[in-house]
N, C-alpha and C positions, 0 to 999 in steps of 0.2 A: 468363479473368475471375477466376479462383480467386486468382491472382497478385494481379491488382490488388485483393482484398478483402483479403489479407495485407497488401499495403501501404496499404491506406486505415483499416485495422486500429490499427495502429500509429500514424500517420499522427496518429488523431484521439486517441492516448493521447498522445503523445509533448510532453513541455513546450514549446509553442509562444511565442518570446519574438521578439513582433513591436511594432515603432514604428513612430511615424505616417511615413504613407509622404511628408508632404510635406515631409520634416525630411530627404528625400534628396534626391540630384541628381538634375537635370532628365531625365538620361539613364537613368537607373532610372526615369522613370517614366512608361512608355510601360506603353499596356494589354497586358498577356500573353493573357488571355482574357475573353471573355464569357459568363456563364450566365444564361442569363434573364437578369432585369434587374439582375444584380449584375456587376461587373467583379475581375478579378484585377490586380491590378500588379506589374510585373516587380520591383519594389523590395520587395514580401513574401515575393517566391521568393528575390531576393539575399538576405534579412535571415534567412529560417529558410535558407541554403545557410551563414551566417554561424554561426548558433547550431551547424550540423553541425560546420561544422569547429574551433569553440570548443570541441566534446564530446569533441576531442582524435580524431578522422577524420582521416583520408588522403584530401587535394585529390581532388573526384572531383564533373568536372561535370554528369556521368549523372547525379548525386543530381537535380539540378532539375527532371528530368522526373518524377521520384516524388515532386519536391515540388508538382509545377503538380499533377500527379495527386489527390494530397492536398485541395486548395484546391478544386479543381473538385468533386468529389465530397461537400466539405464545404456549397459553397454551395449543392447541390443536394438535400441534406438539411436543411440553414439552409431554402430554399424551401417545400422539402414541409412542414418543424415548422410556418411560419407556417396554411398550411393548414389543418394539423389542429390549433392551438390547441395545439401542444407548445411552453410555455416550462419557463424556468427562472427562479427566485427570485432578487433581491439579496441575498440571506444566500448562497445557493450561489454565484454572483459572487465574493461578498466571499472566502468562504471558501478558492475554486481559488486564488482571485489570492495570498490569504495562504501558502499552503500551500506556494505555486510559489516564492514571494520567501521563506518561510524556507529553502526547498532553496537556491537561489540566493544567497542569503546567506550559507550554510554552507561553498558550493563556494570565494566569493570570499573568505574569512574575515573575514566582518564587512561592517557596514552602512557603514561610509564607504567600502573597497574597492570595494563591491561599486557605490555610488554613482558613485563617480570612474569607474570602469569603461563605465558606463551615461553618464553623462557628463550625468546629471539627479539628480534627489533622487530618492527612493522613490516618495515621493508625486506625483509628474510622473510618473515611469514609471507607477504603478496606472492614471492617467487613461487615461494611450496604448492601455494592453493592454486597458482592459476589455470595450471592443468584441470585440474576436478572443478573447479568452477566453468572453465569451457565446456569440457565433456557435459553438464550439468545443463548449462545454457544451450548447446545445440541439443542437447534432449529434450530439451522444453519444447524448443521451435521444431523440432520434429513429432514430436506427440500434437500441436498445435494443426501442425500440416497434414498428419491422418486425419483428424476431424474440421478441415477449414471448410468441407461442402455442406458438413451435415445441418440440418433443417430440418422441422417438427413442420406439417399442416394442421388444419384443424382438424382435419380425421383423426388424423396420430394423436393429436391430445384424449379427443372422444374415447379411438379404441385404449386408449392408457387409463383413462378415466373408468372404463365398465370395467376394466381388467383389476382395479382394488375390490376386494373384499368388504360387501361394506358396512362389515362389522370392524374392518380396518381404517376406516375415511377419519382423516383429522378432524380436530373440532379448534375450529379457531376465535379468538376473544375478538371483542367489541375492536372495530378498525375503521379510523378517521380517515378523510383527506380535506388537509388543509394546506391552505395558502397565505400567504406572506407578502406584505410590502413593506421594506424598513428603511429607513433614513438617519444617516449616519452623521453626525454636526462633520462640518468643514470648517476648518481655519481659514483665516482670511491671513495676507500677506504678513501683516504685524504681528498677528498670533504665534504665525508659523515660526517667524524670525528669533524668538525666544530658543526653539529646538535646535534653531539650522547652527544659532549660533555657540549650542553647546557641543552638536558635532563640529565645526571648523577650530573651536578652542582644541580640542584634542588632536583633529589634524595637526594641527602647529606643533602641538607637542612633540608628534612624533617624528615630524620636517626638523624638530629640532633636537635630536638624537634621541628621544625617549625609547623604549620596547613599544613595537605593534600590541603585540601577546601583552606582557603587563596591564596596558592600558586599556584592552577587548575585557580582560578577567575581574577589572574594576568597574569599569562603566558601562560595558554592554546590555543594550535592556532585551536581547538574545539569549532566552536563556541553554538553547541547544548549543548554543556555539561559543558564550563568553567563556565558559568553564577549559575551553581547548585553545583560550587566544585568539576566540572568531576563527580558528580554522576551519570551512565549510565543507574540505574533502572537495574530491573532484566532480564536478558538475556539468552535463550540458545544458546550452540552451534553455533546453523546455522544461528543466529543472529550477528555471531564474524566471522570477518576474522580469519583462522588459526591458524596464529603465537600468535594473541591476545587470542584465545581463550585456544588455550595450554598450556598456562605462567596462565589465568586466573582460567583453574578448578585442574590447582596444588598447588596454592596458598593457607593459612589457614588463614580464619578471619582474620585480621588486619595487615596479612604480606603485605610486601612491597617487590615489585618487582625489576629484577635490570632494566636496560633499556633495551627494547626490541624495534624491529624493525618492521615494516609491510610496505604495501604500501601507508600509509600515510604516514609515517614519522618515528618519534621517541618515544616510549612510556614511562609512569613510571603509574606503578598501583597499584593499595591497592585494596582486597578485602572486600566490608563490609560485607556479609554475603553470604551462600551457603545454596540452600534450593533443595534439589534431582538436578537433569540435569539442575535448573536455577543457575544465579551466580550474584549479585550483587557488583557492582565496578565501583569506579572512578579511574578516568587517566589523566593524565597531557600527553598535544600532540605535542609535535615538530615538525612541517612539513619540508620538507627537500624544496631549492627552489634550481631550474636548475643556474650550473653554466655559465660563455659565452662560458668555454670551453666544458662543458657537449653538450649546444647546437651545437656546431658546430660540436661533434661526431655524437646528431641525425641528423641534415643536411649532413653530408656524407653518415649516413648510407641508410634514406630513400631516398636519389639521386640514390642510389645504384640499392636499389630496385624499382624505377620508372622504371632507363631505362632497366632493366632488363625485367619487363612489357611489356615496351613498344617496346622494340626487341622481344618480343613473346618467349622470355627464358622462362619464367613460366607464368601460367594462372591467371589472378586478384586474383581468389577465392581462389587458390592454395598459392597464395604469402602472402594474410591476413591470413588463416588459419595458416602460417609457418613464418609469421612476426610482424602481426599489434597487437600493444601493447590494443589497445580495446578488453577488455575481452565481451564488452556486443555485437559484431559485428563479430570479427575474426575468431568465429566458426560459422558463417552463413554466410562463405566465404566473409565477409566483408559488406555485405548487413543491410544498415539503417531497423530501424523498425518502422513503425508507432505508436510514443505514444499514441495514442487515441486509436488504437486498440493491445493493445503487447500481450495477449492473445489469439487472431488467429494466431498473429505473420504474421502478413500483411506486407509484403517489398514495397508498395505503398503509399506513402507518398503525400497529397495535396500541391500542391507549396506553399498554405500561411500559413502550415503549419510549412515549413521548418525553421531553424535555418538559421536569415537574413545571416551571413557567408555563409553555404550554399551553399541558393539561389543567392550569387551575384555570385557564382561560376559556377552554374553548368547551372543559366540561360541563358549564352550563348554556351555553349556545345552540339554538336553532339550527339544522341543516338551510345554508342560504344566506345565514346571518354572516356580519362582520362585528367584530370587537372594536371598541373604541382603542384611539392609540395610546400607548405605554412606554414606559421607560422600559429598558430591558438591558442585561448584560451579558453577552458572548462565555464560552468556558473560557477564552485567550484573553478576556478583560475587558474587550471593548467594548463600549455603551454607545446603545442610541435608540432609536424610539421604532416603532414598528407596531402592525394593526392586522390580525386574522381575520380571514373567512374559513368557515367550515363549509364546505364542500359535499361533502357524503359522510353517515354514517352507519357503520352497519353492526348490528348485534349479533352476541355471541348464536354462531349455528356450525352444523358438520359440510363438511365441503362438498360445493355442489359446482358446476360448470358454469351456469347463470351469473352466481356471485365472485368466485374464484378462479376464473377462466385464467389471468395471467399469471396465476400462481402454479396452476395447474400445469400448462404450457414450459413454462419455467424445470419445472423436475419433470416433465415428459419429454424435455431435451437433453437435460443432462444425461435422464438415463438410456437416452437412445443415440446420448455421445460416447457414455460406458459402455455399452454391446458394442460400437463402433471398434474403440481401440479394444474390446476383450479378445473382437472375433479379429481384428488385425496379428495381436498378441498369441491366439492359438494358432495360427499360420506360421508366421514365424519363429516361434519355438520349436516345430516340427521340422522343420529344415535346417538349424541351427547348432551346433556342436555346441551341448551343454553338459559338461561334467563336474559334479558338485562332490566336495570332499564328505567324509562317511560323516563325520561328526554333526551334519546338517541334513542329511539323508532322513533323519524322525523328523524333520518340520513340515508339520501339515500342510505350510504355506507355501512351499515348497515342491509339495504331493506332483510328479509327472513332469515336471521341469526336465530332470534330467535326459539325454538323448543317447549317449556314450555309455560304452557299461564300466562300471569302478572296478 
């Protein structure tokens, strides 16, 4: 059962891009199965076997049994949501559906490819999917709700811990934790005015009949969104920096903004449409770039705060928390976080995980020590100077509780969130009217599903 919760896992993350089933042939569309009073069509399991092998997979018609798996298990959480009064919002709706067709639009390059492809407008596909994207999203939030108590103690980790094999115990490589204080050059007003005033020359343009679009595809330093005309898809709030987002839900259809500022750069925006707390809008981007002489204020400033460090004036974590321009660092007193795990928010980092800058930094460093500050340059472009400490380091060993305890913790809840929804899952299968067609009756994954006799 553990199996199938990995794959129903995925199953209900994974971009489901499903069309009306009766825009297929008659021979796809014969029932696959029955749950309760919902039905499966063979023509949902052909269309998402379709999306697999469009994600560039290798022909493999086992998939469909993991995708009937999928559907069954979704409509039986769709079932129980109604029960207990778990929906979801039109703005969440809106949201998935946009969010799914800028991905999709990105892969296809562009809104008429990606159109012609679909073999519908945009807007015909939104109607199709929005069904199965809801179903989707209240199964999400219903799977969510069977596990929102569960909770590991430290016993639970322990008894999880003696219960590996321990000719089974991971062996894990050499893992750092380091910390950061970076400082980013500021433009000063005169600097800035060079950018502000190549976004307002374009506003004008456009106040003077020019294309929005046109002029986003030329000059946007956007690269997600100059390609579509700046159009950003629809957005809430907490999807907008601030200052973007306050110019954005005052805005009326087709008004034009004046230039506005954030910490990208420089903006100009047009709203295309406003539909409840979402907001659709394109923007033209101006990025600001560090002057010599911007940089040489952050070169004083963060000199400043090294040796102020390093005379023991103020404490690492004190000094990021009260300096370092890294919003994603600075309030965890400076402390890196492991991408692979940001979720437990794990300060242990693999060495070959590290960012090669980094690693040529800190792999000759003392535990305790700090690096002198450096220039350095972001994957998005941006430069500025910044100074590590190394923290802890620990060498390669097999897992133990001492050293690995929030790792430990970490998959001793998962997997005591997996028994949670398996033993949910065998309960309500046993009470649930399940009849699955004969041509799916061999899938292993399958094995006891059924309730009904064929």
């Amino acid at each position: 059962m553990r199996k199938t919760l990995g794959i129903l896992t995925i199953l209900l993350l994974v971009s489901i891009v499903q069309l009306n089933a009766q825009n297929n042939k008659k021979s796809l569309d014969k029932v696959a199965a029955v749950v309760g009073s919902s039905i499966i069509l063979q023509s949902e399991i052909e269309l998402q076997y379709s999306q697999y092998l469009a994600q560039g997979n290798p022909p493999n018609p086992d998939v469909k049994c993991s995708i009937l798996q999928g559907l069954l298990s979704q409509k039986i959480l769709g079932q129980q949501a109604i029960i207990d009064s778990v929906t979801v919002t039109e703005d969440q709706i809106d949201g998935e559906i946009e969010r799914r067709l800028r991905a999709m639009t990105g892969r296809a390059g562009g809104q008429e490819r990606l159109e012609e492809f679909l073999g519908r407008s945009l807007i015909q596909y939104k109607d199709e999917i929005r069904p199965d994207i809801k179903e989707m999203l209240v199964a999400q939030k219903m799977q969510a709700k069977i596990t929102e108590n569960v909770a590991v103690t430290p016993l639970d980790v322990k008894r999880y811990f003696d219960a590996i094999p321990k000719d089974s115990l991971p062996f894990f490589n050499t893992e750092v934790e380091i910390g950061e204080i970076v400082v980013f050059p500021k433009l000063n007003k005169e600097e800035k005015e060079v950018f502000h005033d190549k976004a307002e020359a374009l506003r004008l343009r456009i106040k003077g009949g020019e294309d929005f679009a046109t002029l986003a595809k030329l000059y946007s330093q956007d690269p997600g969104s100059a390609r579509e005309g700046g159009d950003l898809g629809f957005m809430d709030r907490t999807s907008l920096v601030k200052e973007f987002a306050a110019t954005a839900f005052k805005l009326k259809s087709g008004e034009l903004s004046q230039v506005i500022e954030t910490e990208f750069g420089f903006h100009v925006m047009q709203v295309i449409e406003r539909r409840g707390e979402q907001v659709n809008v394109r923007h033209i981007l101006i990025k600001t770039e560090p002057t010599p002489a911007s940089l040489e204020r952050a070169k004083a400033h963060i000199d400043s705060i090294y040796q102020s460090v390093l005379d023991k004036k103020i404490d690492f974590g004190a000094a990021a928390s009260l300096y370092s321009d890294n919003n994603e660092t600075k309030y965890n007193g400076g402390m890196m976080l492991n991408a692979e795990n940001v979720q437990s928010r794990s300060t242990f980092i693999p060495t070959d995980k590290l960012d090669p800058q980094v690693f040529l930094t800190v792999d000759t460093m003392k535990v305790g020590s700090i690096s002198k500050p450096a220039i350095f340059t972001q994957a998005d472009g941006k430069t500025g100077y910044r100074f590590l400490s190394l923290k802890s380091k620990t060498g390669p060993h097999q897992a133990n509780l001492e050293q690995d305890y929030p790792k430990i913790k970490d998959v001793a809840f998962e997997d005591k969130n997996n028994r949670t929804i398996s033993e949910w899952f065998e309960k309500r299968r046993k009470i649930t009217f399940i009849k699955i067609d004969a041509e799916f009756q061999i899938c292993p994954e399958l094995s006891g599903w059924t309730t009904a006799k064929n």
